[in-house]
C-alpha positions in Angstrom: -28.2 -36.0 -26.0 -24.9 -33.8 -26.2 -26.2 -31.7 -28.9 -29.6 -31.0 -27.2 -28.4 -29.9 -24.0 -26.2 -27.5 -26.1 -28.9 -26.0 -28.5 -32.0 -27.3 -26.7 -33.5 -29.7 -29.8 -32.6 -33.1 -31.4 -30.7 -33.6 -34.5 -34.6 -34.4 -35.8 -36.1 -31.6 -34.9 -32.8 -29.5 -35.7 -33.2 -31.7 -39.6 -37.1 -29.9 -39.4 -36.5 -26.7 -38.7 -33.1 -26.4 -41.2 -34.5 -29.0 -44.0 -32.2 -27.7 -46.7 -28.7 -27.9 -44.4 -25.8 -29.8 -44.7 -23.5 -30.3 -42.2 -19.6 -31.7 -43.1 -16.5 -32.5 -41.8 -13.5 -31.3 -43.5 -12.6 -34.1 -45.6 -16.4 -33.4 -46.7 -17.5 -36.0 -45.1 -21.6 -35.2 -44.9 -22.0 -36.0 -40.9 -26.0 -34.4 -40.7 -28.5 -32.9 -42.9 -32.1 -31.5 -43.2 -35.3 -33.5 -44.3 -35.2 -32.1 -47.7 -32.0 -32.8 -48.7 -33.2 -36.4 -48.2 -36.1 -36.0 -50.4 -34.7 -34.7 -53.0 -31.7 -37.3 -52.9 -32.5 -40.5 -51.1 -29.0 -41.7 -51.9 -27.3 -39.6 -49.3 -26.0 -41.6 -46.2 -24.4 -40.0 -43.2 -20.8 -40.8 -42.7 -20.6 -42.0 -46.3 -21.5 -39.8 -48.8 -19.2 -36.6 -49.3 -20.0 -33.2 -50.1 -19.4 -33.3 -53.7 -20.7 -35.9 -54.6 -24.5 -34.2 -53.9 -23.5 -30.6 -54.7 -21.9 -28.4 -57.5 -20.3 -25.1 -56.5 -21.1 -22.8 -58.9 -20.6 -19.3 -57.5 -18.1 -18.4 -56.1 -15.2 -19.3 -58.7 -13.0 -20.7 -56.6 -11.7 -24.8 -56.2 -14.4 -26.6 -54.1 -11.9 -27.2 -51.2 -12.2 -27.1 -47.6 -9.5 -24.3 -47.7 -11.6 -21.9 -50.2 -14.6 -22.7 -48.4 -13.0 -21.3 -45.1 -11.3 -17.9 -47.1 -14.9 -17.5 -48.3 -16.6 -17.7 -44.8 -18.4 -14.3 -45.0 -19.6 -14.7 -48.4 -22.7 -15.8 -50.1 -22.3 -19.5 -52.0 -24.4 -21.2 -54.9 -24.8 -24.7 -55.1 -26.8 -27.3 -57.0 -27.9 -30.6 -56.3 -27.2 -33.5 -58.3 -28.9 -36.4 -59.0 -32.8 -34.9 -57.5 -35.5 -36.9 -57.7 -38.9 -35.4 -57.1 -41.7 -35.6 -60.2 -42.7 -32.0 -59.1 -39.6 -30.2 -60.4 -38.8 -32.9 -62.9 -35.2 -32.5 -64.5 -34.6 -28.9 -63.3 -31.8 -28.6 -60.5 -32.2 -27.7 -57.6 -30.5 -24.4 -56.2 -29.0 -23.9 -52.7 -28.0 -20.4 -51.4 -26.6 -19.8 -48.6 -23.4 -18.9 -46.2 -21.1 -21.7 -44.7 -20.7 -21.2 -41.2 -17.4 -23.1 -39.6 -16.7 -24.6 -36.4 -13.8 -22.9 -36.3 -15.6 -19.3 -36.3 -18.0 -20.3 -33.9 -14.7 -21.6 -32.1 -13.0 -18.1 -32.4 -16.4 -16.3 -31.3 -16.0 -18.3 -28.3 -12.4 -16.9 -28.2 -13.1 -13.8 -28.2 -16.1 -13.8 -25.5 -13.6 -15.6 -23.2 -11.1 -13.0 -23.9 -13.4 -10.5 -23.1 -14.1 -11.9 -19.7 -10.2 -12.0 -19.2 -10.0 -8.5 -19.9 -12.6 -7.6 -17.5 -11.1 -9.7 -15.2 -7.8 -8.4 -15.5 -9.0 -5.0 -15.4 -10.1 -5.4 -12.0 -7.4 -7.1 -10.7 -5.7 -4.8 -11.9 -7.6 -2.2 -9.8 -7.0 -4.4 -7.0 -3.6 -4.5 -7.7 -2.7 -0.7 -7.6 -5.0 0.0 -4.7 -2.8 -3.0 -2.9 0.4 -1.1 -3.9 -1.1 2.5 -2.6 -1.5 0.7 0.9 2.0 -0.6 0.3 3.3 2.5 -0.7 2.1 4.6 2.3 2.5 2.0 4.8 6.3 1.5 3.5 6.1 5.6 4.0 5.2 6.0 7.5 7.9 3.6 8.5 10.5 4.9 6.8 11.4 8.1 5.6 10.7 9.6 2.5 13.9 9.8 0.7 14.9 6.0 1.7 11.6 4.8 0.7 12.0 5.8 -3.0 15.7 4.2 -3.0 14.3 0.8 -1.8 11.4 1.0 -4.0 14.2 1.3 -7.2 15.8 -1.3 -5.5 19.4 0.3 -4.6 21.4 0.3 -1.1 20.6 2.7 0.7 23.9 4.6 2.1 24.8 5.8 6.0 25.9 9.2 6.3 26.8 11.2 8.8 24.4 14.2 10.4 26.7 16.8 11.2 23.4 18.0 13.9 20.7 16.4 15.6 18.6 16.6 18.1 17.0 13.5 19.6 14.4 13.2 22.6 13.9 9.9 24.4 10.6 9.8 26.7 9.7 6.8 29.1 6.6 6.3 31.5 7.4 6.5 35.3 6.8 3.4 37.7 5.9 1.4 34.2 6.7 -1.5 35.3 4.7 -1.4 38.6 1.8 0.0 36.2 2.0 -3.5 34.3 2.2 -5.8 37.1 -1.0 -4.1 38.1 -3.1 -4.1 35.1 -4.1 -6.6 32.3 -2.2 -6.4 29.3 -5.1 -5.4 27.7 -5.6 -2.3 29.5 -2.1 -1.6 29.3 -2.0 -1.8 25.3 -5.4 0.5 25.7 -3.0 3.2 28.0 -0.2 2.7 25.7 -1.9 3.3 22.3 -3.7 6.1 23.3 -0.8 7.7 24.8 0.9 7.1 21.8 -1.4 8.3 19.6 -1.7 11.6 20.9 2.4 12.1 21.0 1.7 11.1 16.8 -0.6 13.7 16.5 2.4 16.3 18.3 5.0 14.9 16.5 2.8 15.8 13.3 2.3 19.1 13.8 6.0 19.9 14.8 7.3 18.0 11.9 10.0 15.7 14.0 10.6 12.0 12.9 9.4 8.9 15.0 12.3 7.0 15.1 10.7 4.1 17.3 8.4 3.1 20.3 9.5 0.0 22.4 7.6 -0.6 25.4 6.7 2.8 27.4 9.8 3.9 25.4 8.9 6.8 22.6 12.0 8.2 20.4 11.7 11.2 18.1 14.5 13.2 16.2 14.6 16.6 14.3 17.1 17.2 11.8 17.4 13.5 10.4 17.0 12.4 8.2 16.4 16.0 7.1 18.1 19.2 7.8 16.5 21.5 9.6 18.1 24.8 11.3 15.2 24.5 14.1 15.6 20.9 14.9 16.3 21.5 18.4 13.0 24.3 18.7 10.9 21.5 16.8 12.0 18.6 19.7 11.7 20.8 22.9 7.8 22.0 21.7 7.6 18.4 21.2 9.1 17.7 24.8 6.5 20.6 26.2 3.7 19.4 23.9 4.4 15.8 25.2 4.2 16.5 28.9 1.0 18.4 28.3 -0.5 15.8 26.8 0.5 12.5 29.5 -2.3 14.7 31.9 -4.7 13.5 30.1 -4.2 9.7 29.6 -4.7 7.8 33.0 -3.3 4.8 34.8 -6.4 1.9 34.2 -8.5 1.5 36.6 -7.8 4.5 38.0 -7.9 8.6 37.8 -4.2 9.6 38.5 -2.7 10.5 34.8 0.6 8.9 33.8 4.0 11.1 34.4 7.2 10.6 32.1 10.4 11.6 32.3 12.0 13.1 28.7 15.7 13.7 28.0 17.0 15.9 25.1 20.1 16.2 23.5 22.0 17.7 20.4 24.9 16.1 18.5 26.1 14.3 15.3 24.0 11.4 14.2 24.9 8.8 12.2 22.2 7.1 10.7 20.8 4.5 7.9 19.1 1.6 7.1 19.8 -1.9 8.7 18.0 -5.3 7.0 16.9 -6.2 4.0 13.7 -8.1 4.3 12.3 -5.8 6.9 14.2 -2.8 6.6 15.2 -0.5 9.5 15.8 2.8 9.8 18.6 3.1 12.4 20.1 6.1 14.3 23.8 5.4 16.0 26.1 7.6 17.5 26.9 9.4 21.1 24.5 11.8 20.7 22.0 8.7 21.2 23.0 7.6 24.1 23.5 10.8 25.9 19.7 11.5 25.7 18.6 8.2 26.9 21.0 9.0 29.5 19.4 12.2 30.2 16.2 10.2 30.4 16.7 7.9 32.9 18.7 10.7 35.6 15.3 12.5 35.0 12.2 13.4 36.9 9.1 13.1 36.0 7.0 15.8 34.7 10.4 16.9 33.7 12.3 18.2 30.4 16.0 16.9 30.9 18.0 19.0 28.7 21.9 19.0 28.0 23.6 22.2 27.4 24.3 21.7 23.8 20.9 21.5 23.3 19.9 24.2 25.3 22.1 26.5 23.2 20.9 25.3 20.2 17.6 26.3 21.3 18.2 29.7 22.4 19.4 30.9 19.3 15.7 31.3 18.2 14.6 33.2 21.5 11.5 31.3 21.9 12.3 28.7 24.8 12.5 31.9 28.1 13.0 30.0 31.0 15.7 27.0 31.5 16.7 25.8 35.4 19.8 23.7 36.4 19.5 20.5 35.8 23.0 19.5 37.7 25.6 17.1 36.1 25.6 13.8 35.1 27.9 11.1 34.3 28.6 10.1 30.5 30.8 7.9 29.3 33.4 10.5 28.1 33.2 12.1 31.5 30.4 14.8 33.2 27.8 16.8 31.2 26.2 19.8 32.9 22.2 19.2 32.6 19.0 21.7 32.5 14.9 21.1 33.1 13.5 23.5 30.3 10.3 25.5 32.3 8.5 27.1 29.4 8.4 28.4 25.9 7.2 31.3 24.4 3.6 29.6 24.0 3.6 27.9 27.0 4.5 25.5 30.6 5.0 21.9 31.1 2.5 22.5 33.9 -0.2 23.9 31.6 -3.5 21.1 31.6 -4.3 20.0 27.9 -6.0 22.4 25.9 -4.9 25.0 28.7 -2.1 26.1 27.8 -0.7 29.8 28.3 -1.0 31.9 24.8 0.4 28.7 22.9 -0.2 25.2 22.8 -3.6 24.9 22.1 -3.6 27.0 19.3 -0.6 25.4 18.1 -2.1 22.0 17.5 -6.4 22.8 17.5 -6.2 23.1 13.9 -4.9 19.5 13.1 -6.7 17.9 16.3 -9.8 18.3 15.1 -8.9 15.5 11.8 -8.1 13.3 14.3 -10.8 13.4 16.9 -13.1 10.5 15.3 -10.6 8.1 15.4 -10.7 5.5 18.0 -6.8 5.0 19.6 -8.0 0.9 19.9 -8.2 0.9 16.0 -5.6 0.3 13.8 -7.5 1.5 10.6 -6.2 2.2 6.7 -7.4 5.6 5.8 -7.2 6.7 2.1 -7.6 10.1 1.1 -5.8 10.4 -1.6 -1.9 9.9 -2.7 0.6 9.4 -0.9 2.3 12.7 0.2 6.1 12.8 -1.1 7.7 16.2 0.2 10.7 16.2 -1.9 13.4 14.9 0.6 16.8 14.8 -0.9 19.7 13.4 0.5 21.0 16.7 2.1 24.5 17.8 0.5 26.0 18.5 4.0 25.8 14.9 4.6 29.6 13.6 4.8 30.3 10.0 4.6 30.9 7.2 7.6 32.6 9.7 10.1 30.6 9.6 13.2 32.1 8.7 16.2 30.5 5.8 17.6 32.6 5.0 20.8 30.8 4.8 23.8 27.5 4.6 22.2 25.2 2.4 23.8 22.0 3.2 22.6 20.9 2.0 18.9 17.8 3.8 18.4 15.4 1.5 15.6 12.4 2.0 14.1 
């Protein structure tokens, strides 16, 4: 029953439709054979007779063992039966010619057709595989920065070093709290991601890092963890580019648009990676703290500048207007503040996409790859390899010799 359900005929009909074969084991054992083989010698009995005693090799000249038979495989064999009886061909013998065909080759044939479909198999998975460790790649990209990404992905620490100057802008969404208390959570992670999504696109286009978002909290720095001379320039367009923007993004339910309050300031940075298993990317230092200070002694609709960042920015001649601000208490004493007004291009009290000579134009360009997206979506978006702007460890960096006292802000991505 095996053997038909293999090759689809009896061992009878198989004995028919071969009549001259013989089929052996290796001790040539005969197991099976074809009608005529039978006729012309009725002495042969299955699982008795062997090989030789029924056949003679004559070509080729080799031993008639099992092992020449198998380093012969692919060539053509002479053999001729002993002992016939049949009146028709009287006393001449009776020649066989033909190939031996091994278990073992049919075996290997199967082999090889399984190896085959391995291959294939592997092939994709291995296709799988490096489109798994694209997504990896870029998402291990966007959450860290360049440079510290490739150190992690060699496996090596990645050192803290000191940024000699920084700029870093804290933002936060006014009456928050009461906004939550009022809404579903739902509609508040609707609010929150598309705010967010439109201060990605501005922190894009001016080329800051996002450090973190926690809550209605959104952090951003320029000049880690790479050098810029225009760090401050790039954070206070972002600061301008930011309050813009928050006009267009409502409270649920309602039509009034959301208002935050933003504090900027310049200053050493020290910064690097805390955790292993889920790596952060971690800014310390005073500089830190002072602009979530300058944050919450805000006003909404306001850019709360401090004066070292204020100079920084002027050095470029692009920010024209700065008002007092007033002082404030730190923890080393009393800072003298500023609201920044305008830039060159435009007013925190431009509308979106209205902006005076500037801010429209500055971001149209790279608005318009972003308009199909849906800010509810969290979606994977390949379009090619992952960008790596070559981001080396700037040589200014000096080692651990920030000065952390007082700092009470740990900013974390």
């Amino acid at each position: 029953m095996k053997f038909k359900e293999q090759c689809g005929l009896s061992l009878n009909e198989f004995a028919i439709i071969f009549p001259y074969h013989i089929c052996f084991s290796k001790e040539f054992q005969i197991l099976h054979h074809g009608v005529f083989i039978k006729k012309y010698v009725p002495s042969v009995r299955c699982g008795i007779t062997l090989l030789t005693d029924i056949v003679q090799l004559i070509y080729p000249n080799t031993p008639f063992t099992y092992e020449s038979l198998l380093a012969f495989l692919n060539n053509i064999f002479v053999l001729t039966l002993n002992d016939t009886i049949d009146s028709e061909i009287g006393s001449q013998p009776i020649v066989l010619k033909g190939c031996f065909i091994s278990k073992m080759h049919d075996l290997f044939l199967v082999f090889c057709e399984k190896l085959e479909e391995q291959k294939s198999s592997l092939k994709k998975l291995t296709e799988k595989a490096t489109i798994e460790k694209y997504r990896s790649e870029k998402l291990l990209y966007e959450l860290l920065p360049p440079f510290v990404a490739k150190i992690l992905r060699r496996g090596e620490t990645v050192q803290a070093h000191e940024y000699t100057e920084a700029t870093v802008l804290f933002s936060d969404i006014v009456k928050f709290t009461k906004i939550c208390a009022a809404c579903a959570p739902y509609d508040v992670f609707n609010m929150l991601n598309e705010l967010y999504t439109k201060f990605d696109r501005i922190a894009k286009i001016n080329d800051v890092y996002k450090v973190e978002t926690i809550g209605d909290a959104y952090v951003v720095a320029s000049g880690v963890p790479t050098q810029c001379a225009d760090h401050s320039e790039r954070i206070l367009n972002m600061a301008i580019g930011m309050q813009i923007e928050v006009k267009s993004v409502k409270r649920p339910g309602t039509d009034i648009p959301l208002e935050i309050r933003v504090g900027v300031h310049t200053g050493p940075v020290f910064a690097g990676v805390v955790g292993f298993k889920m790596p952060r990317y971690c800014l310390f230092g005073r500089t830190v703290s002072v602009a979530r200070k300058l944050e919450s002694n805000g006003m909404p609709r306001r850019i709360h500048v401090s004066e070292t960042a204020k100079n920084s920015a002027l050095q470029t001649n692009k920010f024209l207007k700065f008002v007092d601000g007033g002082v404030i208490e730190i923890d080393v004493g009393r800072m003298r503040t500023y609201f920044l007004e305008k830039n060159v291009n435009g007013t925190i009290t431009a509308e979106p996409g209205q902006s005076i000579d500037g801010y429209f134009e500055l971001y149209k360009a790279i608005k318009n790859s972003f308009e199909n997206e849906s800010p509810c979506k969290i979606t994977i978006i390949e379009t090619g390899k992952v960008e790596q702007r070559p981001s080396p460890i700037p040589s200014a960096l000096r080692p651990a010799k920030a000065d952390l006292q007082g700092s009470s802000a740990c900013a974390v991505i």
